[in-house]
C-alpha positions as CSV (number, residue, x, y, z in Angstrom):
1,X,0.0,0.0,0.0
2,X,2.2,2.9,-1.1
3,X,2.0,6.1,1.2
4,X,3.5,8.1,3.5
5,X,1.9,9.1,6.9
6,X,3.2,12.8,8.1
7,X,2.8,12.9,11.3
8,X,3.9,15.9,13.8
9,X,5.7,16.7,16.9
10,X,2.5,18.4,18.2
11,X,0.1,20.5,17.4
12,X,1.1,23.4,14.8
13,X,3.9,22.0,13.9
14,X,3.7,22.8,10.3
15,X,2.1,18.8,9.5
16,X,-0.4,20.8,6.6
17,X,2.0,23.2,4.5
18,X,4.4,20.0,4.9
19,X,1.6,17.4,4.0
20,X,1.2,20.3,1.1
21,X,4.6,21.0,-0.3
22,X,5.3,17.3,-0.3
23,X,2.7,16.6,-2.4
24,X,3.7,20.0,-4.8
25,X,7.4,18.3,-4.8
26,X,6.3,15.2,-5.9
27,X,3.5,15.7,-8.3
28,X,6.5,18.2,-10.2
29,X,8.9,15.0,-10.1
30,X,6.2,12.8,-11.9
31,X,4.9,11.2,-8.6
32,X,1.3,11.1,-8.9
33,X,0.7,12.5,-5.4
34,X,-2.4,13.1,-3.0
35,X,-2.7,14.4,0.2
36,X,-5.7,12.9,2.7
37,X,-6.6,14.0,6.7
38,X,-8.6,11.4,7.9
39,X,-9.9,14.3,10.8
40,X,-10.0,17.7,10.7
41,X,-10.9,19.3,14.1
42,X,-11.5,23.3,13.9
43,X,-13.6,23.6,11.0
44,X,-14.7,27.0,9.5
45,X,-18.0,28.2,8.3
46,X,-17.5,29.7,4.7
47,X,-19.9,30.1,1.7
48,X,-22.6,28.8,4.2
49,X,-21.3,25.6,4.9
50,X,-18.6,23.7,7.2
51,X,-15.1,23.6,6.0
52,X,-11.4,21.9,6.4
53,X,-9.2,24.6,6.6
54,X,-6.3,22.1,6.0
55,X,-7.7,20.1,3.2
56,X,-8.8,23.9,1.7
57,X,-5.3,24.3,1.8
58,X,-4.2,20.8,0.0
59,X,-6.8,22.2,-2.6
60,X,-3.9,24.6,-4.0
61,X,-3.0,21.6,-5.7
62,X,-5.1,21.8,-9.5
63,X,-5.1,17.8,-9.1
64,X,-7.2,18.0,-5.9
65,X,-9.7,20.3,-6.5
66,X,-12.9,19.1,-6.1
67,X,-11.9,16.2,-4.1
68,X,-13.2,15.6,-0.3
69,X,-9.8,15.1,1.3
70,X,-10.6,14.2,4.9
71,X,-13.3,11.7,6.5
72,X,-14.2,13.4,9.8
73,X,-14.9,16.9,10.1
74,X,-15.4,18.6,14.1
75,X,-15.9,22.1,14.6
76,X,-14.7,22.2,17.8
77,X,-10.6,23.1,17.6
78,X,-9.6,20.7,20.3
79,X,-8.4,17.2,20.3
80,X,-10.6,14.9,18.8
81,X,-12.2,13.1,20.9
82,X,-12.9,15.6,22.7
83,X,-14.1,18.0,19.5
84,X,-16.8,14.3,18.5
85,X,-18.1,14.4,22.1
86,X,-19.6,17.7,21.5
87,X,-21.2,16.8,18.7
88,X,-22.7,13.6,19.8
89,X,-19.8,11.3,17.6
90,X,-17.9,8.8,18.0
91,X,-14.2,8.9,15.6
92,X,-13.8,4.7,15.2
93,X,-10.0,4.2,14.4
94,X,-10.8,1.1,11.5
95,X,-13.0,3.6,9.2
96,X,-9.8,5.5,9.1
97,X,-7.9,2.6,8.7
98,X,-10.0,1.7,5.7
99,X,-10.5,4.8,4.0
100,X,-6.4,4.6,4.2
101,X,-6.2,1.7,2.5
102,X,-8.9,2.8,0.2
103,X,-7.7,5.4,-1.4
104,X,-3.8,4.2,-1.2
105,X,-3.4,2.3,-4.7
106,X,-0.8,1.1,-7.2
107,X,-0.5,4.3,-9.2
108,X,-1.2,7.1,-6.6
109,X,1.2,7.8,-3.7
110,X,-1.2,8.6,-0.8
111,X,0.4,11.7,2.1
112,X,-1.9,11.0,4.9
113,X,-1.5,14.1,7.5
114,X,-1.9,13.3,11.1
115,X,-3.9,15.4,13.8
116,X,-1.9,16.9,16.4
117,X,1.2,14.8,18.1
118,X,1.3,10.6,18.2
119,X,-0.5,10.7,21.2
120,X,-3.7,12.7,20.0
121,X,-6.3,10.7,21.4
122,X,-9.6,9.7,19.0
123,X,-11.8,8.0,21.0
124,X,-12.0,7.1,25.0
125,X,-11.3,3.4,23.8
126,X,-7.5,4.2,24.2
127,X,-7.1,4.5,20.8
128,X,-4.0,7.0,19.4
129,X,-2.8,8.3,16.5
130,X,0.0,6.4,16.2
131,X,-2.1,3.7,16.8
132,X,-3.9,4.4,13.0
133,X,-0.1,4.8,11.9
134,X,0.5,1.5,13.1
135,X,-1.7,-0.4,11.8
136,X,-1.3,1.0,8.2
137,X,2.4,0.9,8.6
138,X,3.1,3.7,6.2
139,X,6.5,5.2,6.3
140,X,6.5,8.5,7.9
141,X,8.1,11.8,7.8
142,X,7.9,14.2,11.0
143,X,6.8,17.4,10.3
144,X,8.5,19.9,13.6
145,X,9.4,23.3,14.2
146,X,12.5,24.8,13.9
147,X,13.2,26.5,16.5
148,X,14.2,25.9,20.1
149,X,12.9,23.1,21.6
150,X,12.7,20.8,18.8
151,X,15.4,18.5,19.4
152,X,13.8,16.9,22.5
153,X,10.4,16.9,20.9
154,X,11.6,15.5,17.7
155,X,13.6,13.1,18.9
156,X,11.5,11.6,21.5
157,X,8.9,11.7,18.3
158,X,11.6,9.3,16.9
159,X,12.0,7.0,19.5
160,X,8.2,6.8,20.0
161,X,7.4,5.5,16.2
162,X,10.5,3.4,16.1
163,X,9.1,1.5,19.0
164,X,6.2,1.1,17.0
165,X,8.2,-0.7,14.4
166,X,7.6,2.2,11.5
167,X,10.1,2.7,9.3
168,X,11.0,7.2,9.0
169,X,12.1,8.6,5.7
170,X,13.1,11.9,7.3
171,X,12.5,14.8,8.9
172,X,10.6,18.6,7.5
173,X,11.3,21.4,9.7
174,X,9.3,25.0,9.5
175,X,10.3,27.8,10.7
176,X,6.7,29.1,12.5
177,X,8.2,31.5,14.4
178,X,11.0,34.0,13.4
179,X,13.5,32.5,15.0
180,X,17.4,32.4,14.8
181,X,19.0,31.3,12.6
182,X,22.1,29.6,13.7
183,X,19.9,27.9,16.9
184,X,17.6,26.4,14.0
185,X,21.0,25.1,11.8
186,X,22.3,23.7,14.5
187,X,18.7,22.0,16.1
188,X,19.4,20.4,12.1
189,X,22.2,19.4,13.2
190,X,22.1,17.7,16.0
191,X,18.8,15.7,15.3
192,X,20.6,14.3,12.3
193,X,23.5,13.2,14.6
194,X,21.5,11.8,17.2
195,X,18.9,10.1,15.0
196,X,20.6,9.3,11.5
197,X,17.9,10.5,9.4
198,X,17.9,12.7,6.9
199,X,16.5,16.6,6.9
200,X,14.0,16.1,3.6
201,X,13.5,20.0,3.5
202,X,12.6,23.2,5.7
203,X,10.1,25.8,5.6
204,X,11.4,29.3,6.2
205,X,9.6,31.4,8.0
206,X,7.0,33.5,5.8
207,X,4.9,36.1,7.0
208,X,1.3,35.9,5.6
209,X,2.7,31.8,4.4
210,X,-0.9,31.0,3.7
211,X,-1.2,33.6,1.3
212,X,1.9,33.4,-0.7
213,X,1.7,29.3,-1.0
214,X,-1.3,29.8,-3.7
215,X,1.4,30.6,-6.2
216,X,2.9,27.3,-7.5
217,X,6.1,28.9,-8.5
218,X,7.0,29.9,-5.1
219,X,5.8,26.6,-3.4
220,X,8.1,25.4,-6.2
221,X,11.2,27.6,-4.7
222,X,10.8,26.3,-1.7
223,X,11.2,22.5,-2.5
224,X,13.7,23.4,-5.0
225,X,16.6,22.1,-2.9
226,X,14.5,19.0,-0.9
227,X,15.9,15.8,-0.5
228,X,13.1,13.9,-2.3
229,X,15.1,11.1,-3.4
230,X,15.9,10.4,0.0
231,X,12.0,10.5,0.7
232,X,11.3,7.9,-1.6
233,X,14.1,5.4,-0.2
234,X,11.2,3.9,2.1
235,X,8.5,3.7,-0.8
236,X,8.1,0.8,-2.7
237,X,10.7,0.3,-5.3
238,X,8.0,0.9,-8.4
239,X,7.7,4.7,-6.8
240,X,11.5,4.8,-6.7
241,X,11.9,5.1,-11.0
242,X,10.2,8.3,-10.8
243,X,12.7,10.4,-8.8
């Protein structure tokens, strides 16, 4: 089941404009990419109905538009659990599963964005995040910020999917924050030392990014320089001829 699963160090992390660049990256390099987020707490009322900010966002993408590209939509922005309680639902873990598997397929690599950290809880069965990403056993890329702090997020991000037995193509850092920049090189740095894996690409930080991202040629400037063959060393070898 070709994929990727992009899962973050928490919440904000920069999982959506990474979930969305990826996808711009590939689809330029002949990878017939999609991106899909199975739940999408914090919805938005526009054009008088309920929205997905982030899969709005994904529609940037001329290949998506048109597409539903999530499952459940909450409008509470909480965890969600917590967001389906309010409304009287219930988020069950194997529809999510399913749709995964259901919209993965031979010719269409599938970048399934996570919500919030590993440990975002979906239901009050026990049932994670990480716990959808292990059953699907997608590879997965972090998605974390920059700036200080990340190392110890990031890295215990690491350890946690590695115990689940999930193999990690890599690392996208964004810059969320104006930050410095010779902390954020060195954060880099050091999380490729201490982990092995390869930084795929980083996000600078952009004021007004949502904005400027509806141009494809600077979405295109940014991944200019990503390490996409690196990416697609944990994707199955069919996926591989295309970088």
């Amino acid at each position: 089941m070709p994929g990727i699963f992009i899962a973050g160090t928490d919440t904000d992390a920069g999982k959506t404009i990474a979930t969305l660049l990826l996808a711009h990256g590939l689809i330029e390099r002949k990878v017939p990419a999609r991106p899909y987020k199975p739940i999408q707490s914090g919805a938005e009322w526009k054009d008088g109905e309920w929205k997905a900010p982030d899969a709005e966002m994904y529609h940037l993408l001329p290949e998506t538009r048109g597409e539903r590209l999530y499952t459940y939509l909450l409008k509470k922005a909480s965890s969600p659990h917590l967001a389906a309680e309010e409304e009287a639902a219930i988020i069950d873990e194997q529809v999510i599963i399913e749709e995964i598997r259901r919209r993965a397929s031979k010719s269409t690599l599938l970048l399934v964005e996570g919500a919030g950290g590993l440990y975002v809880p979906l239901n009050r069965k026990g049932r994670c995040m990480v716990d959808v990403m292990e059953e699907t056993g997608l590879p997965v890329v972090i998605a974390a910020r920059a700036g200080l702090g990340t190392i110890n997020h990031t890295i215990l991000t690491i350890e946690a999917i590695q115990k689940r037995g999930l193999p990690i193509t890599g690392v996208v850092f964004s810059s969320t924050v104006p930050g410095e920049k010779s902390i954020e090189r060195d954060n880099f740095r050091v999380i490729h030392e201490l982990s092995g894996l390869p930084i795929i690409g980083h996000i600078p930080f952009i004021k007004d990014i949502d904005y400027s991202l509806r141009e494809s040629r600077y979405r295109s400037e940014i991944v200019r320089d990503w390490k996409f063959d690196r990416l697609m060393e944990g994707i199955n070898s069919e996926y591989k001829t295309f970088i």
